[in-house]
TIRO-2110 file (N, C-alpha, C; in Angstrom, 1 decimal):
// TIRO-2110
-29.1, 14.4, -45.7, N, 1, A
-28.6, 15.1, -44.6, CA, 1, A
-27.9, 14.1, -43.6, C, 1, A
-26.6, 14.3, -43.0, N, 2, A
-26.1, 13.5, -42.7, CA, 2, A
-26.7, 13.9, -40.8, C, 2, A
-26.6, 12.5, -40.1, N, 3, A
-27.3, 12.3, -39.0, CA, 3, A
-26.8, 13.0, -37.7, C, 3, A
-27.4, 13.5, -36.5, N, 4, A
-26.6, 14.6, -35.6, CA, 4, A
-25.7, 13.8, -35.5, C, 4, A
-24.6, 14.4, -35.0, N, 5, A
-23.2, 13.6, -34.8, CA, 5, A
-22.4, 13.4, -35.6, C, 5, A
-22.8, 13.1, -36.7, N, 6, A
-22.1, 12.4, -37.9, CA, 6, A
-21.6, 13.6, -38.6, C, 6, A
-20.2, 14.0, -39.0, N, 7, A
-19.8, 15.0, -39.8, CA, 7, A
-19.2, 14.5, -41.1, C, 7, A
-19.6, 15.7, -42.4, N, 8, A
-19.4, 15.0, -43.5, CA, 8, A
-18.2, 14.9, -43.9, C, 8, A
-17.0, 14.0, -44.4, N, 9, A
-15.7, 13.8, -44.6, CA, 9, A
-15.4, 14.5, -45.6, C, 9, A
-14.4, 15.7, -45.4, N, 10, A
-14.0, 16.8, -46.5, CA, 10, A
-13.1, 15.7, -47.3, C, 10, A
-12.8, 15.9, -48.8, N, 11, A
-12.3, 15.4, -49.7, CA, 11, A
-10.5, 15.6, -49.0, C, 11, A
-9.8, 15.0, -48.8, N, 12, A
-8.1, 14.6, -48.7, CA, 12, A
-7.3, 15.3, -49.9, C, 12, A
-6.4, 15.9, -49.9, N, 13, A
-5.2, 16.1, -50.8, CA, 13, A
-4.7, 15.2, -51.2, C, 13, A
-4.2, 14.7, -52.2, N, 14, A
-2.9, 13.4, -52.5, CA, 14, A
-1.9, 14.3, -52.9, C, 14, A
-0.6, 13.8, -52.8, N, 15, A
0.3, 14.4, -53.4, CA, 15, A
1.1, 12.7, -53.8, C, 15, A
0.6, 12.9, -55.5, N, 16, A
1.6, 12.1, -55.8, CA, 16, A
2.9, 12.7, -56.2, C, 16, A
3.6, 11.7, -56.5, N, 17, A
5.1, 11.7, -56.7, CA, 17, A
5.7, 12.6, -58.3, C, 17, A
6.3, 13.7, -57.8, N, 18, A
7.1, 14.9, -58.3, CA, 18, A
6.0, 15.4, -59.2, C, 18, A
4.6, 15.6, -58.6, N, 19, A
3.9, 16.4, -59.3, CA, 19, A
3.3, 17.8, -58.6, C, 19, A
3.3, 19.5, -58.5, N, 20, A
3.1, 20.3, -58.0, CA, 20, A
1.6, 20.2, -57.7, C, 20, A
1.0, 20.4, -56.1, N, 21, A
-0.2, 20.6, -56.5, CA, 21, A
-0.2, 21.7, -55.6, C, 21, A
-1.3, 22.5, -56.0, N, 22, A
-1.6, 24.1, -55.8, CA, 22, A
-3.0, 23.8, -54.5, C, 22, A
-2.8, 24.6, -53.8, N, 23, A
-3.2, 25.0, -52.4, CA, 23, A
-3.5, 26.6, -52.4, C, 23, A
-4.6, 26.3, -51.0, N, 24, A
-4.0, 27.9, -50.5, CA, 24, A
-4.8, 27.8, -49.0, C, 24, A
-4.6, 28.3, -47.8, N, 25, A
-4.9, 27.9, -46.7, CA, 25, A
-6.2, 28.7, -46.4, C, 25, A
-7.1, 28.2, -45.5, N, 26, A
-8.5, 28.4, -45.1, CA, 26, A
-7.5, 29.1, -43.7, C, 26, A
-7.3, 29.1, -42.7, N, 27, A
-6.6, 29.5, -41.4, CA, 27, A
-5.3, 29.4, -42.1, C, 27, A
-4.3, 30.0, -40.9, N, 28, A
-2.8, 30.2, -41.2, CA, 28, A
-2.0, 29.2, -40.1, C, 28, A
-2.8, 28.4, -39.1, N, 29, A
-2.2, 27.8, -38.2, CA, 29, A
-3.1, 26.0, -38.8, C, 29, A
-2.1, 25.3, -38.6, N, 30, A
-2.9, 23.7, -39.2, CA, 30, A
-2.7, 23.0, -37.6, C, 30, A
-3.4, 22.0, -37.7, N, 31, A
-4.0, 21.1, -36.6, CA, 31, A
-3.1, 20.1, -36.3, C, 31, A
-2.6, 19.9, -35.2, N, 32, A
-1.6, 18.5, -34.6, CA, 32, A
-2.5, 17.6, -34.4, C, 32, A
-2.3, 16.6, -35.4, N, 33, A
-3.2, 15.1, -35.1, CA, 33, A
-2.5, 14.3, -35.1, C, 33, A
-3.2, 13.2, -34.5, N, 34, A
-2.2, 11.6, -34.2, CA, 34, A
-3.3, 10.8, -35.2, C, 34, A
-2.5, 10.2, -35.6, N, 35, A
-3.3, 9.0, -37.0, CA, 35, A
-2.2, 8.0, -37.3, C, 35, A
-2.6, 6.9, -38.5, N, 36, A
-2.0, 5.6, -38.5, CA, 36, A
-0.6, 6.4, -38.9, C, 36, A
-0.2, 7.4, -39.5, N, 37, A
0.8, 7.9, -39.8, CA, 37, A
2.1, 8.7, -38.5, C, 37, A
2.0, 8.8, -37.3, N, 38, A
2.2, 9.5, -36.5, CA, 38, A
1.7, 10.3, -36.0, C, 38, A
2.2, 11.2, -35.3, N, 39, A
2.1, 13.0, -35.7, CA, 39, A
1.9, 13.5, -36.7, C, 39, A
0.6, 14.1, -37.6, N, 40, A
1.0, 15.4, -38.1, CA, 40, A
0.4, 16.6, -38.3, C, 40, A
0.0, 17.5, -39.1, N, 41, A
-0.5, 18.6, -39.3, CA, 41, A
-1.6, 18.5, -40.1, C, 41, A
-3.1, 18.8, -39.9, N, 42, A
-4.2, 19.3, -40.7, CA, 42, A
-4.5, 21.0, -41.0, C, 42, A
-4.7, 20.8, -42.7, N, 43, A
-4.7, 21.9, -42.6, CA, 43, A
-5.9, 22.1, -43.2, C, 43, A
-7.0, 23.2, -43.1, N, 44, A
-8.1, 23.7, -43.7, CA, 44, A
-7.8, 24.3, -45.1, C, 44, A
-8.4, 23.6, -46.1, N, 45, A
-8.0, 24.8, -46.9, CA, 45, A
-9.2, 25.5, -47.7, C, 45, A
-9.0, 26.5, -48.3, N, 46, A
-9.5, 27.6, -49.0, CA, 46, A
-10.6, 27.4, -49.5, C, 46, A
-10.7, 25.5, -50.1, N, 47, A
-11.8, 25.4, -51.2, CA, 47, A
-12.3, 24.2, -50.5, C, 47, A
-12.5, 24.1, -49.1, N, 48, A
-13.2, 23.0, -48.2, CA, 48, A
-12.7, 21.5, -48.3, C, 48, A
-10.9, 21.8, -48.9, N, 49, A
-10.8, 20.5, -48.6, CA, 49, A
-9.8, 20.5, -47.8, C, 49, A
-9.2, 19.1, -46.9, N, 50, A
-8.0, 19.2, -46.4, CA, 50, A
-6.6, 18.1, -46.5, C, 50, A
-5.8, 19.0, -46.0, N, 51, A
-4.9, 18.2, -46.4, CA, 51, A
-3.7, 18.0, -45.1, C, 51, A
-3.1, 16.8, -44.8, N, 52, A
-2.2, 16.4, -44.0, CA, 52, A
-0.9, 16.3, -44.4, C, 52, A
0.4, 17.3, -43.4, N, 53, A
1.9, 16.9, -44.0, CA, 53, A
2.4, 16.6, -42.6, C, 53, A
3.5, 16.2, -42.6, N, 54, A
5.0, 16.2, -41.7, CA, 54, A
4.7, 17.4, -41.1, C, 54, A
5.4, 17.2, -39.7, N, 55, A
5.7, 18.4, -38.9, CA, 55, A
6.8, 19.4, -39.7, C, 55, A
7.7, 18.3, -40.3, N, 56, A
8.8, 19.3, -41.2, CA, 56, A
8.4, 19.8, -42.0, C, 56, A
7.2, 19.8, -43.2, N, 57, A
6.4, 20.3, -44.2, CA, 57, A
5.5, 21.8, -43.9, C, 57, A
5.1, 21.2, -42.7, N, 58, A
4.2, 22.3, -41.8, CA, 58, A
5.2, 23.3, -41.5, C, 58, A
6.2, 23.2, -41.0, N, 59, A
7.5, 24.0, -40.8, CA, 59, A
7.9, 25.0, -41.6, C, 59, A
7.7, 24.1, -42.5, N, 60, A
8.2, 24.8, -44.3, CA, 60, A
7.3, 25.8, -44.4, C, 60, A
6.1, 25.7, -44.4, N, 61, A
4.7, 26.5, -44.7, CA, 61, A
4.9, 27.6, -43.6, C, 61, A
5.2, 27.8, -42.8, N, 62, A
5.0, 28.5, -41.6, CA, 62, A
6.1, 29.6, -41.7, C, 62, A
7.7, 28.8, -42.4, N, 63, A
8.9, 29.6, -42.3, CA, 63, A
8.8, 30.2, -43.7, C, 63, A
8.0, 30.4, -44.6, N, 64, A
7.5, 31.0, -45.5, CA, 64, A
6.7, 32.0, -45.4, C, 64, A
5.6, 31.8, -44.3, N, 65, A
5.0, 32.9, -44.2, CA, 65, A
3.9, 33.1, -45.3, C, 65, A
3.4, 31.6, -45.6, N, 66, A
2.6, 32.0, -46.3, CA, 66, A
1.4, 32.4, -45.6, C, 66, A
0.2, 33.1, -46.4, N, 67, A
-1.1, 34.2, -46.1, CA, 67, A
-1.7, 33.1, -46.2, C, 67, A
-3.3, 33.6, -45.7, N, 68, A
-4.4, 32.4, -45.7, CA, 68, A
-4.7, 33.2, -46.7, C, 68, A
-5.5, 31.8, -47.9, N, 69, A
-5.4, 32.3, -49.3, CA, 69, A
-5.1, 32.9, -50.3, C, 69, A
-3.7, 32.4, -49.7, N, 70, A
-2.2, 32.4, -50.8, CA, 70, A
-2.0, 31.4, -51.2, C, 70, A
-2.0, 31.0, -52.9, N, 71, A
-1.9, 30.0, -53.4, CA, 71, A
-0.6, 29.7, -53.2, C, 71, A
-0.1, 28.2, -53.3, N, 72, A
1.2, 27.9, -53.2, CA, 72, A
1.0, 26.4, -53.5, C, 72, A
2.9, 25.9, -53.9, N, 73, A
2.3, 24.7, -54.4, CA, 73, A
3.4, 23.6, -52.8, C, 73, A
3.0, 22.5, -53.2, N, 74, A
3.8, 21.2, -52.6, CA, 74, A
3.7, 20.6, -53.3, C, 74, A
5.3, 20.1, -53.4, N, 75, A
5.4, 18.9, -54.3, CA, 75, A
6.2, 17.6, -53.6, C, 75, A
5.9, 16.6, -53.4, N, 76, A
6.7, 15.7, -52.9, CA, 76, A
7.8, 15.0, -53.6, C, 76, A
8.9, 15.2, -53.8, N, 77, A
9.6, 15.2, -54.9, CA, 77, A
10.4, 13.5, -54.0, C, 77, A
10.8, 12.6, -55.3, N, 78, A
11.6, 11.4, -54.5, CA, 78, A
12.6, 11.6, -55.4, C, 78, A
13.4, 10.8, -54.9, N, 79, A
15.2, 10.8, -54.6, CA, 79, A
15.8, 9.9, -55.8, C, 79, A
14.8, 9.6, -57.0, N, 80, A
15.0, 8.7, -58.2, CA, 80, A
15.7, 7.4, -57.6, C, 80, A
15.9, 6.6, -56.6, N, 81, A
15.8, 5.6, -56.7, CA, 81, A
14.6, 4.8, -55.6, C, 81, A
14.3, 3.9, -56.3, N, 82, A
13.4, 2.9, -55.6, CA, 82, A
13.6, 3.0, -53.5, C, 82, A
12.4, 3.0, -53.2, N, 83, A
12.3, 3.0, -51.7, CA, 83, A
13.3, 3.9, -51.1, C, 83, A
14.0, 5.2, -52.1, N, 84, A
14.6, 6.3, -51.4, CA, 84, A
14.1, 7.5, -50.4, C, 84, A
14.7, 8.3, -49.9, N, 85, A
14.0, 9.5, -49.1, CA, 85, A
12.9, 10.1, -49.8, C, 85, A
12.4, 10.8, -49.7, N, 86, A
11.5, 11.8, -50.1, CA, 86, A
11.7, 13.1, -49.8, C, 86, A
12.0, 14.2, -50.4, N, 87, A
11.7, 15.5, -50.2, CA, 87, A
10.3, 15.8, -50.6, C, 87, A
10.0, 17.6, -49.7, N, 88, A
8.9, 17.9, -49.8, CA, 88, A
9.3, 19.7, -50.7, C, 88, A
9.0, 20.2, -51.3, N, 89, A
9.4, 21.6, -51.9, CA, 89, A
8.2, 22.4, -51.8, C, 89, A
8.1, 23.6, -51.0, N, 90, A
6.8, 24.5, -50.9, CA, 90, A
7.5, 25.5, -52.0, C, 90, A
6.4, 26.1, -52.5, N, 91, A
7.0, 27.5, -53.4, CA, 91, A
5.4, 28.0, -53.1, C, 91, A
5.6, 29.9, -53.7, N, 92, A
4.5, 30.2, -53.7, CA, 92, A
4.2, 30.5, -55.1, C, 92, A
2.8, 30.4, -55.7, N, 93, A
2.3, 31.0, -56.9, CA, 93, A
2.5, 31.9, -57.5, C, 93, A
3.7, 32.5, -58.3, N, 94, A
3.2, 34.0, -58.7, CA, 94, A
2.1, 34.0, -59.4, C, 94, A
1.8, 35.6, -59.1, N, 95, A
0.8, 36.1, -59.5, CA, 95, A
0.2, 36.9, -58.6, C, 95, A
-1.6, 37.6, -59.1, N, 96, A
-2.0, 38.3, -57.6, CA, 96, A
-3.1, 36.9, -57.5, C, 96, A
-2.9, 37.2, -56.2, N, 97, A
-3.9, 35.7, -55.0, CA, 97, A
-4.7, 36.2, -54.6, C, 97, A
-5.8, 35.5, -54.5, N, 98, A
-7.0, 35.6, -54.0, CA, 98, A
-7.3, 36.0, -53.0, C, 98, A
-6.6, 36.8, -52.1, N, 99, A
-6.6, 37.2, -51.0, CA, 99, A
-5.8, 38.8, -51.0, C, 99, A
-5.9, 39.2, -52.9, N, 100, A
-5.4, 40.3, -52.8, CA, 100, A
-4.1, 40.9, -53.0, C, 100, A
-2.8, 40.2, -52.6, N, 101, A
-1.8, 40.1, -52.3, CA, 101, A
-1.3, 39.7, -54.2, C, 101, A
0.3, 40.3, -54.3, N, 102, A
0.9, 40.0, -55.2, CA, 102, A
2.0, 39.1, -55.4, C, 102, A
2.0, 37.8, -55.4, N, 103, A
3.8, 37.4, -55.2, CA, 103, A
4.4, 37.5, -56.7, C, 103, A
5.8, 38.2, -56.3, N, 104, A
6.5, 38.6, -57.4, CA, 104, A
7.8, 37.2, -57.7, C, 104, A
7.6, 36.9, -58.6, N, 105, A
8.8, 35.4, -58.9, CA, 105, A
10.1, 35.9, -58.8, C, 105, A
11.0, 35.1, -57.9, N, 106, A
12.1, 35.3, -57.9, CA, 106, A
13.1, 35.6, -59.2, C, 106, A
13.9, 36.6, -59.2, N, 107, A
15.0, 36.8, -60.3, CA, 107, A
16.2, 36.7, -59.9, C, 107, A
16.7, 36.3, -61.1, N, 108, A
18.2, 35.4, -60.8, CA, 108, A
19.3, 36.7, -60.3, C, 108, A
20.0, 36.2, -59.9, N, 109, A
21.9, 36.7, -58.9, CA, 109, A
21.6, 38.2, -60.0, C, 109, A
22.1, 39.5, -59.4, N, 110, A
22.1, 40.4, -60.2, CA, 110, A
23.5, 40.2, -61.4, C, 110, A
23.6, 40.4, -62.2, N, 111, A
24.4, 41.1, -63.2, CA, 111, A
26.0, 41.2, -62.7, C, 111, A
26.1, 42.5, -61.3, N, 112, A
27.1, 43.0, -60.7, CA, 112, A
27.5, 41.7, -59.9, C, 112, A
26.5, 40.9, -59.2, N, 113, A
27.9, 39.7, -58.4, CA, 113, A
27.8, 39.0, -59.5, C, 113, A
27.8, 38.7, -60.6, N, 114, A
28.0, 37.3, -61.4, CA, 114, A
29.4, 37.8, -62.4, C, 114, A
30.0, 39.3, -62.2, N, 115, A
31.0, 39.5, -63.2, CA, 115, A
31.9, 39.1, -62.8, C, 115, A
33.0, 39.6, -63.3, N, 116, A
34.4, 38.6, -63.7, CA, 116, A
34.6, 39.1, -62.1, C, 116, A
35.5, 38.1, -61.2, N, 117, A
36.1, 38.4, -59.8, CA, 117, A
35.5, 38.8, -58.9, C, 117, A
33.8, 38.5, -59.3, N, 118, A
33.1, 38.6, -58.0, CA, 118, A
33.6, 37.5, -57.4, C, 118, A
32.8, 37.5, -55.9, N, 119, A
33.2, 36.6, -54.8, CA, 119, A
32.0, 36.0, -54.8, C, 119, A
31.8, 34.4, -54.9, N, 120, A
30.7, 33.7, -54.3, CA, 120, A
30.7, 33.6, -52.9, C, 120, A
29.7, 34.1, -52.6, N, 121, A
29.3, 33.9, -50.8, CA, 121, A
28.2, 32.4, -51.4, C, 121, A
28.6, 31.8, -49.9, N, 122, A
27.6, 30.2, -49.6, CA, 122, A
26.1, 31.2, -49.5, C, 122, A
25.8, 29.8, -50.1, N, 123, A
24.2, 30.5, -50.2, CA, 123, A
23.9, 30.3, -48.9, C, 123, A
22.7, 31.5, -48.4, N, 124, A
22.0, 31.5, -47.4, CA, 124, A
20.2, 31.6, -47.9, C, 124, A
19.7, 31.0, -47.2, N, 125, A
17.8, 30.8, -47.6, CA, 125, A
17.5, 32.4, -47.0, C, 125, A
16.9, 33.1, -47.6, N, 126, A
16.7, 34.4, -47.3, CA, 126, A
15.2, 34.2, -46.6, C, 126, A
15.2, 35.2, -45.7, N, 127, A
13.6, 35.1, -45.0, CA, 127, A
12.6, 35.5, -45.9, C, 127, A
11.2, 35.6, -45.6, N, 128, A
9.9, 36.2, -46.4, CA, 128, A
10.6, 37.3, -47.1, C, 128, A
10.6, 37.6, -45.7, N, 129, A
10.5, 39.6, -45.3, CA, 129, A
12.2, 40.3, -46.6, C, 129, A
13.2, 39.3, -46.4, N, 130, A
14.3, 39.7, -47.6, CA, 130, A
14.0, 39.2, -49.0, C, 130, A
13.3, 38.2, -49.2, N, 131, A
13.1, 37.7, -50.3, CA, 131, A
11.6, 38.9, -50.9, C, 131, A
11.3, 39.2, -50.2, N, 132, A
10.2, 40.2, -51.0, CA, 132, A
10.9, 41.6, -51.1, C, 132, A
11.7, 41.7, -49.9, N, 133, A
12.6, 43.1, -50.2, CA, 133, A
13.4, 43.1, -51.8, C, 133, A
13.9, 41.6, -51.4, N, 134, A
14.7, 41.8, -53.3, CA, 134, A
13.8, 41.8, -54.6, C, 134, A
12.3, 41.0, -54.7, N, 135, A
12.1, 41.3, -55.4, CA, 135, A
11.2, 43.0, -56.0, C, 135, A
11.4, 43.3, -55.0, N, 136, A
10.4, 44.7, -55.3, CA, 136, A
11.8, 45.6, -55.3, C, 136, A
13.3, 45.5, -55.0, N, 137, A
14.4, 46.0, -55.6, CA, 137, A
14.5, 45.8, -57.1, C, 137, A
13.9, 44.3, -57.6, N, 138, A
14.4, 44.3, -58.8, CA, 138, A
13.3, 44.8, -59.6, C, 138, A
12.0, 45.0, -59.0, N, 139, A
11.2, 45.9, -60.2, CA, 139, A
11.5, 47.5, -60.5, C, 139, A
12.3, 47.6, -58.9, N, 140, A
12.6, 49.2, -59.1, CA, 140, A
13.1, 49.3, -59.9, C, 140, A
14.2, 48.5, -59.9, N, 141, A
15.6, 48.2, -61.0, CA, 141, A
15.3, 48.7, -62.6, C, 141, A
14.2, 47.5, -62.6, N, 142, A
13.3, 47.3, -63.9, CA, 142, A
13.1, 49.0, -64.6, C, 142, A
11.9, 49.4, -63.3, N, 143, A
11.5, 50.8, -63.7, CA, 143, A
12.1, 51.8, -64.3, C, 143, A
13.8, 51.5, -62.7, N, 144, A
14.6, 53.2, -63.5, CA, 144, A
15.0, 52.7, -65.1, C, 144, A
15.1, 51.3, -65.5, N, 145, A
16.0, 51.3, -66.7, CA, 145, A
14.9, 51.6, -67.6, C, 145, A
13.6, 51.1, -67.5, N, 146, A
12.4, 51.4, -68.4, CA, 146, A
12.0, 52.7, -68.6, C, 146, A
12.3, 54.0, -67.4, N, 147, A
12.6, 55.0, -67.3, CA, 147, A
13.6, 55.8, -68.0, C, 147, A
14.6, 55.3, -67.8, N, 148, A
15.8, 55.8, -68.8, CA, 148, A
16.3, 55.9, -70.0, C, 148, A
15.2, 54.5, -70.3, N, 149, A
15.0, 54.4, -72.2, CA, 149, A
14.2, 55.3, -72.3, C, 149, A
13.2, 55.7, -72.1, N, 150, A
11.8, 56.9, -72.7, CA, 150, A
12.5, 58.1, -72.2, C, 150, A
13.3, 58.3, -71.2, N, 151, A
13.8, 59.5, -71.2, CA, 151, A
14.8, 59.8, -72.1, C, 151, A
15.9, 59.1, -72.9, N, 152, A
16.9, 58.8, -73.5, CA, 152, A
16.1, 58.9, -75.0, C, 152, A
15.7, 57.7, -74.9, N, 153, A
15.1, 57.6, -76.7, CA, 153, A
13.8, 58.1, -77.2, C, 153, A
12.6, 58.6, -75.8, N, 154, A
12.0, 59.3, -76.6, CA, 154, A
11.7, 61.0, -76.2, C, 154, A
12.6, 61.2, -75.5, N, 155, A
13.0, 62.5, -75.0, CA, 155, A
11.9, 63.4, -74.3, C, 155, A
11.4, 62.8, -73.3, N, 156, A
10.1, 62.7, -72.3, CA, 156, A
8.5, 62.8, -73.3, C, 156, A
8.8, 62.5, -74.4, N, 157, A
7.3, 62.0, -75.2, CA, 157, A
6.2, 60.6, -74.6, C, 157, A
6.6, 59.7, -74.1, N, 158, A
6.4, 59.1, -72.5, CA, 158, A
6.3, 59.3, -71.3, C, 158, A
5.3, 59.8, -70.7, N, 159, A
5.6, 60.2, -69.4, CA, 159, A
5.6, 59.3, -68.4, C, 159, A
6.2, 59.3, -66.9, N, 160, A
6.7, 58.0, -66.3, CA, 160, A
5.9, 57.7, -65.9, C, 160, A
4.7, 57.8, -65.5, N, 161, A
3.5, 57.2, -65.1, CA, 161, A
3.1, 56.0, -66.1, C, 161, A
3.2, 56.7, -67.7, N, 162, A
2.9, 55.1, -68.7, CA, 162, A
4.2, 54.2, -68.6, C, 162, A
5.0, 54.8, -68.7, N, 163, A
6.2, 53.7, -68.2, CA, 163, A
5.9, 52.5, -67.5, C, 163, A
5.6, 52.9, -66.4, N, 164, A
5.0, 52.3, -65.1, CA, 164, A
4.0, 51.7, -65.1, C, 164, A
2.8, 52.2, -65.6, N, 165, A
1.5, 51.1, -66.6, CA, 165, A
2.0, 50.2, -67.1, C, 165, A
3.0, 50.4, -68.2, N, 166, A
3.2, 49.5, -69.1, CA, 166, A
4.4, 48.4, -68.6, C, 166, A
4.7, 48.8, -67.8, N, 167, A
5.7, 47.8, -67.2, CA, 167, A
4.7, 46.7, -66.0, C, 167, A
4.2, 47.8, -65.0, N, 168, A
3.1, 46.7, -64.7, CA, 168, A
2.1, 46.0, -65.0, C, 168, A
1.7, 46.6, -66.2, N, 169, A
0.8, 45.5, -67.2, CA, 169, A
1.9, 44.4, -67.7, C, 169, A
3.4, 44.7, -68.4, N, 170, A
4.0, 43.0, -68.9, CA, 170, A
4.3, 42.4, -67.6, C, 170, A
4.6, 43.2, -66.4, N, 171, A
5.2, 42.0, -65.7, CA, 171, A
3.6, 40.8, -65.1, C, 171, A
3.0, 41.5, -64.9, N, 172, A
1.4, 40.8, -64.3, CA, 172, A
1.2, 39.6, -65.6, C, 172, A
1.4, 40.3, -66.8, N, 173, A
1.2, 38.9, -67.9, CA, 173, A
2.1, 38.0, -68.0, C, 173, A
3.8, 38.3, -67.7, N, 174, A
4.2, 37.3, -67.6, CA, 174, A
4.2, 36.5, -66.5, C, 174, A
3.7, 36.9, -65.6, N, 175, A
3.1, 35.9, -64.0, CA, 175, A
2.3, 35.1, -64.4, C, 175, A
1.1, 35.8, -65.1, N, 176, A
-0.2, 34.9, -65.5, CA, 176, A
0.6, 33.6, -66.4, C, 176, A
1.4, 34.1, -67.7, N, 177, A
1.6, 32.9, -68.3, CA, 177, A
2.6, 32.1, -67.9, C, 177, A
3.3, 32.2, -67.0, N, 178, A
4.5, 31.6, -65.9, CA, 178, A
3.4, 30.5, -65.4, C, 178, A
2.3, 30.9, -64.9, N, 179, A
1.9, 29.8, -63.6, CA, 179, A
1.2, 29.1, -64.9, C, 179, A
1.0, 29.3, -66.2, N, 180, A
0.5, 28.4, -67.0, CA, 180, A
1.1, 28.0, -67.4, C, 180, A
2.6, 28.0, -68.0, N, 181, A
3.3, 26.8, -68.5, CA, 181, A
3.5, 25.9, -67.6, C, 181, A
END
């Protein structure tokens, strides 16, 4: 038993170099500390340990929006040459998370802007709130087409309710084996 006063030192995150490691937050707000590094952020996490980034890292985390106990990863990615910058990359885990919640993995440009004489618009970073709107457009997407085959080819001998099972049963399996490869 460690002595009054004396608190026991939670285990540290490392993030080595261009490897993802998976998190998920104990609170949704992290701690401003001064240490031999500067300024930066502590954050509680989920499974009692913690971990310290950049104010810009913390930034990233916050303009995401990620949930307390929403897995997600950081990866500290470098710049392939010796003593270069460092980037930092947040993404979230698909899958459903321990807190309940579903994140749906991003799907690529639709079909309709990638054909002949569409217009490329400059990319813009879409917020939480649009980035979840598109993906739960593209399940709808999914649905009506999965809908329109069993109504087409098996001439309502499927009713849309299994449609809809069975679409949310493959897309949930391919999450689970996504965050395993």
């Amino acid at each position: 038993m460690a002595a009054q006063g004396q608190r026991k030192l939670r285990e540290t995150v490392d993030f080595p170099l261009d490897v993802p490691v998976t998190v998920s937050l104990r609170y949704s707000e992290g701690k401003v500390v001064s240490g031999a590094y500067g300024e930066r952020v502590m954050y509680s996490l989920a499974d009692n340990r913690v971990m310290f980034v950049d104010q810009s890292v913390a930034q990233q985390i916050s303009g995401l929006g990620i949930n307390v106990r929403e897995s997600f990863t950081i990866t500290r990615k470098g710049s392939g040459q010796k003593g270069g910058p460092v980037t930092w990359e947040i993404a979230r885990v698909p899958g459903e998370q321990e807190n309940g919640t579903l994140v749906i993995p991003k799907v690529g440009p639709s079909e309709s802007a990638s054909g002949p004489g569409a217009e490329r618009k400059p990319a813009r970073r879409a917020t939480a709130s649009e980035s979840l709107v598109d993906e739960a457009n593209s399940l709808v997407d999914a649905y009506a087409k999965v809908l329109e085959r069993t109504l087409n080819t098996y001439q309502g001998r499927i009713k849309p309710e299994e449609a809809r099972a069975l679409l949310v049963t493959a897309y949930i399996q391919r999450s689970k084996l996504s965050s395993v490869a």
